[in-house]
C-alpha positions in Angstrom: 44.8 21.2 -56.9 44.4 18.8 -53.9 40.9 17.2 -53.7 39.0 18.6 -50.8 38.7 15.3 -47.7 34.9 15.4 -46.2 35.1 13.1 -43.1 31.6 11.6 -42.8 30.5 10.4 -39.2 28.7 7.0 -39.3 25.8 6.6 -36.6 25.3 3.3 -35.4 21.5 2.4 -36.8 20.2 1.2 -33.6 20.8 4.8 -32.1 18.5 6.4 -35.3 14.5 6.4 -33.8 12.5 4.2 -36.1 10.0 6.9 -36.6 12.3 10.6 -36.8 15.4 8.5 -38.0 17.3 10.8 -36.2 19.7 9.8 -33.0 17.2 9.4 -30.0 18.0 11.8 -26.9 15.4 10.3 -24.3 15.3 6.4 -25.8 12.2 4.8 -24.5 11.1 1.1 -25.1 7.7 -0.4 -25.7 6.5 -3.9 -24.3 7.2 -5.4 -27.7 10.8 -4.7 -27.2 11.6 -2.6 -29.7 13.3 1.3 -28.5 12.0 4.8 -30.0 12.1 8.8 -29.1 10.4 9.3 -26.7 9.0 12.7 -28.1 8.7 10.4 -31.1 6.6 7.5 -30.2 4.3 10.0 -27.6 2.9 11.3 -30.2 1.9 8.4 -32.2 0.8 6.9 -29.2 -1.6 10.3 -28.6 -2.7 10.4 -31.9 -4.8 7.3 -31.0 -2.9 4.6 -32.3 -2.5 1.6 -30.3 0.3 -0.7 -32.3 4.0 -0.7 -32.0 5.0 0.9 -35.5 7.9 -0.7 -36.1 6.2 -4.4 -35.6 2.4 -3.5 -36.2 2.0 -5.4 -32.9 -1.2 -4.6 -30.9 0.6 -3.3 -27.7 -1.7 -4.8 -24.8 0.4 -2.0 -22.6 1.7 1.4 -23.8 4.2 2.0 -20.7 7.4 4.1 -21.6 10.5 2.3 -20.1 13.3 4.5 -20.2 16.2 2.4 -22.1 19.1 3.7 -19.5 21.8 1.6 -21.2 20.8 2.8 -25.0 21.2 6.3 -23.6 24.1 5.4 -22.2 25.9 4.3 -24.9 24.6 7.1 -27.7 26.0 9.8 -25.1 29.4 7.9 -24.7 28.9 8.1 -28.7 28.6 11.4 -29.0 31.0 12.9 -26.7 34.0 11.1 -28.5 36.2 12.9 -31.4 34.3 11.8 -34.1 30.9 13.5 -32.7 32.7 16.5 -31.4 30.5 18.7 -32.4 27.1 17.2 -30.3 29.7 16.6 -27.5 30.7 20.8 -28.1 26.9 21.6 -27.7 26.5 19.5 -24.8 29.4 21.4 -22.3 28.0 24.4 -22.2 24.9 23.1 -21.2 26.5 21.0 -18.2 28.6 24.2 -17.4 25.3 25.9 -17.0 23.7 23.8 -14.7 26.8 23.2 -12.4 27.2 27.1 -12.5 23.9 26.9 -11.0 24.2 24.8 -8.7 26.9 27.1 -7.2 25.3 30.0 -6.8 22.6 28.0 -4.5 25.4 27.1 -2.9 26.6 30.0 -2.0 23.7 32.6 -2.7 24.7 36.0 -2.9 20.8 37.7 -2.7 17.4 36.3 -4.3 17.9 32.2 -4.5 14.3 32.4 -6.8 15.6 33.4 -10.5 18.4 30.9 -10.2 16.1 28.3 -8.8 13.6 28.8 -12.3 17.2 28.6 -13.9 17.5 25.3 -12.5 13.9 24.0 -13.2 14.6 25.0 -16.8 17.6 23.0 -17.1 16.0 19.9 -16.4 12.7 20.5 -18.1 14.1 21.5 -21.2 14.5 18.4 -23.8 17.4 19.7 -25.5 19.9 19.4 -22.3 21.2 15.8 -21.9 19.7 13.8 -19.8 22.8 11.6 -18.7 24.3 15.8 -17.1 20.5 16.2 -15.8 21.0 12.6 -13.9 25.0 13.3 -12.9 24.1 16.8 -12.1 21.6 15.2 -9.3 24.0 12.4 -7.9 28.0 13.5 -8.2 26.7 17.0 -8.4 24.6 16.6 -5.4 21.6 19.2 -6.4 19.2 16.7 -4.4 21.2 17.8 -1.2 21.1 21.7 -1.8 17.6 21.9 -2.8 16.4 20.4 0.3 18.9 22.6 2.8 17.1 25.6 0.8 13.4 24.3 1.6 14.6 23.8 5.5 16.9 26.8 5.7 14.1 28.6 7.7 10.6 28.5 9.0 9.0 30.5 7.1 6.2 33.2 9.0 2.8 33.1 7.1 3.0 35.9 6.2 6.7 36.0 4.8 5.8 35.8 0.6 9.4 35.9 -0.1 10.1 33.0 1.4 7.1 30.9 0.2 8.1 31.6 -3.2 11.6 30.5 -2.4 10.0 27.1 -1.3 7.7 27.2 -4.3 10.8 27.4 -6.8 12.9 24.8 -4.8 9.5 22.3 -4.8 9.3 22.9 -8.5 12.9 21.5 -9.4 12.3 18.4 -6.8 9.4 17.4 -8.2 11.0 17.6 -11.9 13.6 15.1 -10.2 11.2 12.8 -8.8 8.1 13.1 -11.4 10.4 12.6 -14.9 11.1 9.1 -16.5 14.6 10.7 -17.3 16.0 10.8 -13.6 16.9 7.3 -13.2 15.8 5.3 -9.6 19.1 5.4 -8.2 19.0 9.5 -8.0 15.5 9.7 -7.2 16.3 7.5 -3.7 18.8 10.3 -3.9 16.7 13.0 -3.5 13.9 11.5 -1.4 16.9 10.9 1.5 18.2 14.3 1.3 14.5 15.4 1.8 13.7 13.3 4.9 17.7 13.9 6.7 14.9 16.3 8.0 11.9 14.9 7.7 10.0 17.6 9.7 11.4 20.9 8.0 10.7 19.4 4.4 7.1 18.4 5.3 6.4 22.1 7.3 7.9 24.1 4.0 5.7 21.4 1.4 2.5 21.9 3.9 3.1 25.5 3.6 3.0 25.2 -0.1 0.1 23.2 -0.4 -1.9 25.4 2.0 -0.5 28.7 0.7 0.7 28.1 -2.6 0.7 31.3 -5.1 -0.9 28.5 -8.3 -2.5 25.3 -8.6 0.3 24.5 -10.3 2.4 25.2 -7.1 -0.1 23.1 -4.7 0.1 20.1 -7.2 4.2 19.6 -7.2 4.1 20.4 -3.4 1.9 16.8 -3.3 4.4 15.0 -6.4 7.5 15.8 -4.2 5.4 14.2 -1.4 4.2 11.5 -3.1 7.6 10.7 -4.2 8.4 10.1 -0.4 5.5 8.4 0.8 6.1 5.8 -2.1 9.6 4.9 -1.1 9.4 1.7 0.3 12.5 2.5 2.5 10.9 5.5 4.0 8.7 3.4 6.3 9.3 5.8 8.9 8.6 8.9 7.2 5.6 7.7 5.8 4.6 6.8 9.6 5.6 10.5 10.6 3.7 11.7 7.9 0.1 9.6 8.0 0.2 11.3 11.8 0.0 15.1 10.4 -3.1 16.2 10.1 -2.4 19.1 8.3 -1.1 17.2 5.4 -4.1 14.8 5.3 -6.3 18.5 5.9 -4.5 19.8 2.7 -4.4 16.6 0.4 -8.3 16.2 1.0 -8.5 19.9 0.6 -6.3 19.1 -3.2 -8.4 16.5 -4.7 -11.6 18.4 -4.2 -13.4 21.2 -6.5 -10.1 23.6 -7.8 -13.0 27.0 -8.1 -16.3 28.4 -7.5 -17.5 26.4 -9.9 -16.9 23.2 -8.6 -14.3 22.0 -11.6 -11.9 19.2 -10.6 -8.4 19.2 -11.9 -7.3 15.7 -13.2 -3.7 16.7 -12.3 -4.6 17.8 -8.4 -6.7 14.5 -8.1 -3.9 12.2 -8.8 -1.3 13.9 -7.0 -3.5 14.3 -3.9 -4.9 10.6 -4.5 -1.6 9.3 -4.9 -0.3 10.8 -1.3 -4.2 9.4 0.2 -3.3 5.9 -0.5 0.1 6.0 1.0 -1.1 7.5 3.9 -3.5 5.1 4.2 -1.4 2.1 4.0 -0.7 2.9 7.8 -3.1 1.3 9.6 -3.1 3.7 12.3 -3.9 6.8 10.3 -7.6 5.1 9.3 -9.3 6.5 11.7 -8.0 9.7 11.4 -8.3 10.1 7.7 -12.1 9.4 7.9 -12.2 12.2 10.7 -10.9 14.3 8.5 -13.5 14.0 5.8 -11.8 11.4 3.6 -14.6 9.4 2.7 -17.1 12.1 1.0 -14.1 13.6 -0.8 -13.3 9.8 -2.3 -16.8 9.6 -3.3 -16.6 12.9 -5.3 -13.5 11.6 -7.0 -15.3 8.4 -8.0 -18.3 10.3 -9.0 -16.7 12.6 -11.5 -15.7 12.0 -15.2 -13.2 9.2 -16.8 -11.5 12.4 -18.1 -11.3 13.8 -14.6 -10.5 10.7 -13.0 -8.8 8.0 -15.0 -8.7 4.6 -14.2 -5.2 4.9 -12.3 -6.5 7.6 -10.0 -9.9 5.4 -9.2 -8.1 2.8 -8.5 -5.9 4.7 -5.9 -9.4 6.2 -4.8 -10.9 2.8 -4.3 -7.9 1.7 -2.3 -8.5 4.8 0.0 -11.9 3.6 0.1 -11.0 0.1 1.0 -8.9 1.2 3.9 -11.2 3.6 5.1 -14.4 0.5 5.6 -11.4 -1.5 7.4 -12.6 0.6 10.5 -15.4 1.1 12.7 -15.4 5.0 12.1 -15.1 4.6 8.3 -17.9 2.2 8.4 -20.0 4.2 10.0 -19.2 7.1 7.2 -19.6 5.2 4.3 -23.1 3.6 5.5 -24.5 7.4 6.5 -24.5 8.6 2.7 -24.3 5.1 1.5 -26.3 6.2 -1.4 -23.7 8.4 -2.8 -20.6 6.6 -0.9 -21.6 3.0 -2.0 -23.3 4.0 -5.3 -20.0 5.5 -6.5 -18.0 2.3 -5.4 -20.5 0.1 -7.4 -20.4 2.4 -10.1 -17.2 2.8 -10.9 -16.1 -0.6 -10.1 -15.5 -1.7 -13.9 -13.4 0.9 -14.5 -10.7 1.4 -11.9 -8.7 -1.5 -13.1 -8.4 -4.9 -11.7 -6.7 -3.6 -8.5 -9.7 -1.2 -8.0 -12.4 -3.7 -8.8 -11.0 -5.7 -6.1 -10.7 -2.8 -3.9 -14.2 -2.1 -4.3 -15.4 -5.5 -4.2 -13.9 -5.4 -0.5 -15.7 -2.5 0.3 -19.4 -3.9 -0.6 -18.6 -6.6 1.2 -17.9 -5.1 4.1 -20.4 -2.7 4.7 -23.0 -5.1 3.2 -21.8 -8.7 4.4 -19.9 -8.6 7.1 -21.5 -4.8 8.9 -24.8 -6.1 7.4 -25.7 -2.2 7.0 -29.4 -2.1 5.2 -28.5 1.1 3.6 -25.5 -0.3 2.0 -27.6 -3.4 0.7 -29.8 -0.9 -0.8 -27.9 1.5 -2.4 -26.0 -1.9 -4.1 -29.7 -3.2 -5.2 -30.4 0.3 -6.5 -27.5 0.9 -8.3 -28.0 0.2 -11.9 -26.4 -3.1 -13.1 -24.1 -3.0 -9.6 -25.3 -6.9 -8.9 -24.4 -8.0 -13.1 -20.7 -6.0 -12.4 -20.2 -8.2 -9.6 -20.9 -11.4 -11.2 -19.0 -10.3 -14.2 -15.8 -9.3 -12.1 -16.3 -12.4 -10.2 -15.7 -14.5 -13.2 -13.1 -12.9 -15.1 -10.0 -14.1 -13.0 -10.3 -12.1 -10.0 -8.1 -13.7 -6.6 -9.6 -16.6 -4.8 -10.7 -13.6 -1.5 -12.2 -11.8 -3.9 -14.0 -14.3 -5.6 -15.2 -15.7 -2.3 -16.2 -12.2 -1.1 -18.3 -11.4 -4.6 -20.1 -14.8 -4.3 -21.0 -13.7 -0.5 -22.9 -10.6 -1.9 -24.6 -12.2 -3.9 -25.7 -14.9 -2.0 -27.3 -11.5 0.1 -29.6 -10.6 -3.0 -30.3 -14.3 -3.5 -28.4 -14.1 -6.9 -27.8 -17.8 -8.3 -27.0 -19.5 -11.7 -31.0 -19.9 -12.4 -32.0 -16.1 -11.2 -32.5 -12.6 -13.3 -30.9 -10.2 -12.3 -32.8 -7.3 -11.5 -33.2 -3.6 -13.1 -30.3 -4.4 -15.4 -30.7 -4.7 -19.3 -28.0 -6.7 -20.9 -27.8 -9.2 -23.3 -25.5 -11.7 -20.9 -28.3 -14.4 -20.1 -25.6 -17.7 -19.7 -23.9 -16.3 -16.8 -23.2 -18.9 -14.4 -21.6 -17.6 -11.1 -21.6 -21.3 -9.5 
């Protein structure tokens, strides 16, 4: 009786994660170098831990870069004869999403279900993310999805069709938003939305004004975002920072989310994330600040680290920033500068270097080179704001900044021999000079 063969399929060890052991499908590299899971090393990274477990390295950064050429590689693994049977579970899957694909393409009545179809396929971990990124370049989803969101202006009152653009946004913001697309088919997608630039802002206004969910309003602002952050799309960021509609809505996004004045961390950074883009165009300054830019920024630095973390204040402070570069933003920042300038001061230290030096730029406007008395005061009044200062000023900032903190200080007669007032710290060698 002939002995029964068993073929046994050796997998390469530097496909295995470190942590499952099992071949990663969304590889992901840490600063120190070394490649996990991404499901994998999230969790261990939310759990609280802050070392790289394979190295026990304190990680000073715990960005996820997607490792395109690992995944790559493991995919051109598994879809040869001696992995047939992932390669077998991945067709069907591809299949699917090209199926769909053609049904947008030619839709025979409701475009919504296969939309959700679609937003499924790439949000579910299980489907291959090298088919997710082909099915968005040679498969030229990207290009379909925006024709659907420009197909028609949509009445106000027409429901059917806002929920068309609502299911269309959803899939285009899972292109943009996910660390799995790769930048190539991102650019993709951002030029298919702004071939026209005016329909594809009209149907995402629509959604951010009219939008059935929060959830709804929030990828209306990723998708736009996503555009606005381009650095190609100079223009369409120009045609964009000149609607006040979107500014009306974005301001509208980052505010309270219900009657009970509750903030939603994800609304906030979208809608901050869209503010600072705008206001990168000199020209719209003026016109965000009209709009009511400046008491909405406050709130946002006013609120909770939860609410707001450091990433959004930081965008916040750079709206900030670009709001006291004019007259008319000035002029709103000094009339509450109790609240306004309290929140910049206060928040300073935690809105990341960018932010500190964002805010820093803001004091010294409105205090040194406006000279605003209500500005000085709210800085002097604002617990440890003059300590922060010093502190920041020391710790590396760029040679403007440093010049501009060692100008506001000179305003509240701050030297290397002075206390400094209504702050309790145990810092007494601090030598700004």
């Amino acid at each position: 009786m002939g002995r029964k063969q068993e073929r046994f399929v050796k997998i390469p060890s530097y496909f295995r994660c470190p942590i499952s052991l099992e071949v990663m499908k969304s590889p992901v590299s840490l600063c120190t170098g070394v490649t996990y899971e991404r499901a994998s090393i999230q969790r261990w990274l939310d759990s609280g831990n802050t070392t790289c477990p394979a190295t026990r390295q304190n990680l000073p950064s715990t960005d996820l870069v997607p490792n395109l050429t690992l995944q790559r590689l493991i995919h051109h693994w598994s879809s040869s004869s001696s992995s047939s049977t992932a390669a077998a579970a991945a067709v069907p899957r591809l299949h699917r999403g090209n199926d769909l694909l053609h049904e947008l393409r030619f839709p025979a009545a409701d475009p919504v279900p296969t939309l959700r179809k679609l937003a499924q396929f790439f949000s579910d971990d299980e489907n291959d993310e090298f088919e997710k990124n082909n099915l968005v370049n040679a498969g030229g989803c990207a290009a379909v999805l925006a024709s659907i969101l420009v197909r028609k202006n949509y009445d106000d009152d027409d429901e059917a069709g806002l929920e068309t653009s609502e299911a269309a946004i959803r899939v285009l913001a899972l292109i943009l938003t996910s660390d799995f697309i790769e930048e190539g088919n991102r650019k993709i997608a951002i030029s298919a939305l702004i071939s026209d630039l005016n329909g594809s802002v009209s149907a995402l206004v629509s959604v951010l004004k009219k939008g059935s969910s929060l959830e709804s309003r929030i990828d209306s602002a990723r998708v736009l975002e996503s555009v606005l952050g381009l650095p190609e799309a100079v223009e369409a960021k120009v045609v964009i920072a000149e609607k006040d509609e979107v500014i009306a809505e974005l301001i509208r996004l980052i505010g309270p989310s219900d009657d009970k004045g509750t903030m939603d961390r994800r609304a906030v950074e979208a809608g901050i994330g869209c503010l600072a883009g705008i206001a990168e165009v000199r020209r719209s300054r003026a016109r965000i600040v009209r709009l009511g830019v400046v008491p909405a920024v406050t709130r946002v630095l006013a609120a909770k680290a939860e609410v707001v973390p450091a990433a959004a204040a930081e965008r916040a402070m750079r709206v900030m920033e670009a709001a006291a570069g004019c007259a008319e933003g000035r002029a709103a920042i000094c009339e509450t500068a109790e609240e306004s300038v309290g929140a910049v001061a206060g928040r300073m230290m935690k809105a990341g270097r960018e932010g500190a030096e964002a805010a820093v730029a803001v004091l010294w406007t409105v205090c040194h080179l406006y000279r605003d008395r209500r500005a000085v005061e709210a800085v002097a009044a604002e617990n440890g704001g003059l300590t922060k200062i010093l502190l920041f000023m020391q710790s590396g900032c760029s040679p403007p900044t440093r010049q501009m903190a060692a100008d506001l200080l000179k305003i509240f007669k701050v030297n290397s021999k002075s206390c400094l007032p209504g702050y309790d710290t145990k810092t007494i060698h601090i030598m700004p000079f």
